[in-house]
N, C-alpha and C positions, 0 to 999 in steps of 0.2 A: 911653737908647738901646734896651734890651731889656726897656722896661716893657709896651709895647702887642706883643707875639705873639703873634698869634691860633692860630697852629697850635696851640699850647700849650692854648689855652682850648676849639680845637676837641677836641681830643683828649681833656682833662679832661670835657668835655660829653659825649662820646661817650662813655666810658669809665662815666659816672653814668647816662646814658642803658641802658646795658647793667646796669647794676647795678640799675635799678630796673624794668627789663624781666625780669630773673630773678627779682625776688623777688614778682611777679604771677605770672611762672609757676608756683613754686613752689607758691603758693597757690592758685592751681589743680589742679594736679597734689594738693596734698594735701586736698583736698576732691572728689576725683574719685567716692568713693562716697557724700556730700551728698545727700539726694536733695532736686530742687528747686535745686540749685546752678549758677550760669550762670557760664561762662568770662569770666575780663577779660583786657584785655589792653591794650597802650600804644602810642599812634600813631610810626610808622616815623623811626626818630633823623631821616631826612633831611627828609621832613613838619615835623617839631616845630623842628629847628636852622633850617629855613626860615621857618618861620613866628613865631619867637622875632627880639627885638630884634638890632640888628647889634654890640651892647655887651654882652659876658657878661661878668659882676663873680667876680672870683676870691674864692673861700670861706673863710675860716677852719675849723680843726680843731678847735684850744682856743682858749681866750682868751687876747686878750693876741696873737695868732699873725696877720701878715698886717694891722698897723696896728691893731689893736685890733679889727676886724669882725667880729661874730657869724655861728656858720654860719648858711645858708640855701640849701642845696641847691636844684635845680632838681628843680621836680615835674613831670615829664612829665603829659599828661593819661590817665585811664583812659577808657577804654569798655568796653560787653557785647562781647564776640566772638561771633561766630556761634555759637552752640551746636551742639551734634551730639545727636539725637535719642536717649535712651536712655528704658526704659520707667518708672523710675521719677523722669522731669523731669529728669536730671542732664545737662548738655550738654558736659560735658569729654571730651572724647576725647587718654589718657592719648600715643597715636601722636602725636598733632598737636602737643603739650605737648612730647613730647621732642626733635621737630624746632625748634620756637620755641626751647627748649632750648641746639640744638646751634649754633644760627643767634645768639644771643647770645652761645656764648662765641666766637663767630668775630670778630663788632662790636667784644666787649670786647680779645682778643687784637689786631686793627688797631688799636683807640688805643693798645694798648700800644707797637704796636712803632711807630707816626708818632710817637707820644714817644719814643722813645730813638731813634731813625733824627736827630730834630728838635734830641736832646740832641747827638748825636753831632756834627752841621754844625755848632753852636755852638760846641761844644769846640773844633772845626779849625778855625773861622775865629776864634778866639781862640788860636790854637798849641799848644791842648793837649791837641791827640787823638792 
């Protein structure tokens, strides 16, 4: 009955989606005095969750967890970002970085709360909210 949820799978998707969009920023931002170093960055959750099958397989943690399935997270794809001209090659602009930043925890805050808004209907139409 409550095997196929996709909210659930969307929200986990979105929520990985965020997580591996901050850890490019990151890496940007800590390579911002690199010289010769080009910004990445990772195509728009709603791009990638469109353009991905209509079947997302739930992941394991550990083993043994989730039927015995091995993790295998979803890799977003990377790209070059537009660079920002600095004199010594470097095209990170540390402004832009904290705005993509701010922009991810907001992504990742919405999955959070479509899962627990998603937890919450479950529980009440099970009587136990």
């Amino acid at each position: 009955m409550f095997s196929d949820l996709n909210v659930f799978k969307t929200a986990y998707a979105m929520a990985t989606h965020a997580g591996q969009r901050q850890a490019v920023i990151a890496r940007n931002m800590a390579n911002a005095d690199t010289p010769g170093y080009q910004p990445r960055d990772i195509e728009a959750f709603k791009t990638a969750f469109e353009n991905t099958s209509a079947k997302t397989e739930m992941t394991a943690t550990r083993q043994g967890h989730l039927n015995g399935s091995s993790p295998t997270g979803q890799n977003w794809a990377e790209y070059e970002a537009e660079p920002h001209g600095d004199p010594n090659g470097n095209g990170v602009s540390l402004e832009g970085e904290m705005l993509k930043a701010i922009e991810v925890k907001r992504q990742h805050d919405r999955a959070l709360a479509i899962y627990r808004s998603s937890i919450g209907i479950l529980r009440t139409s099970l009587g136990r909210g």
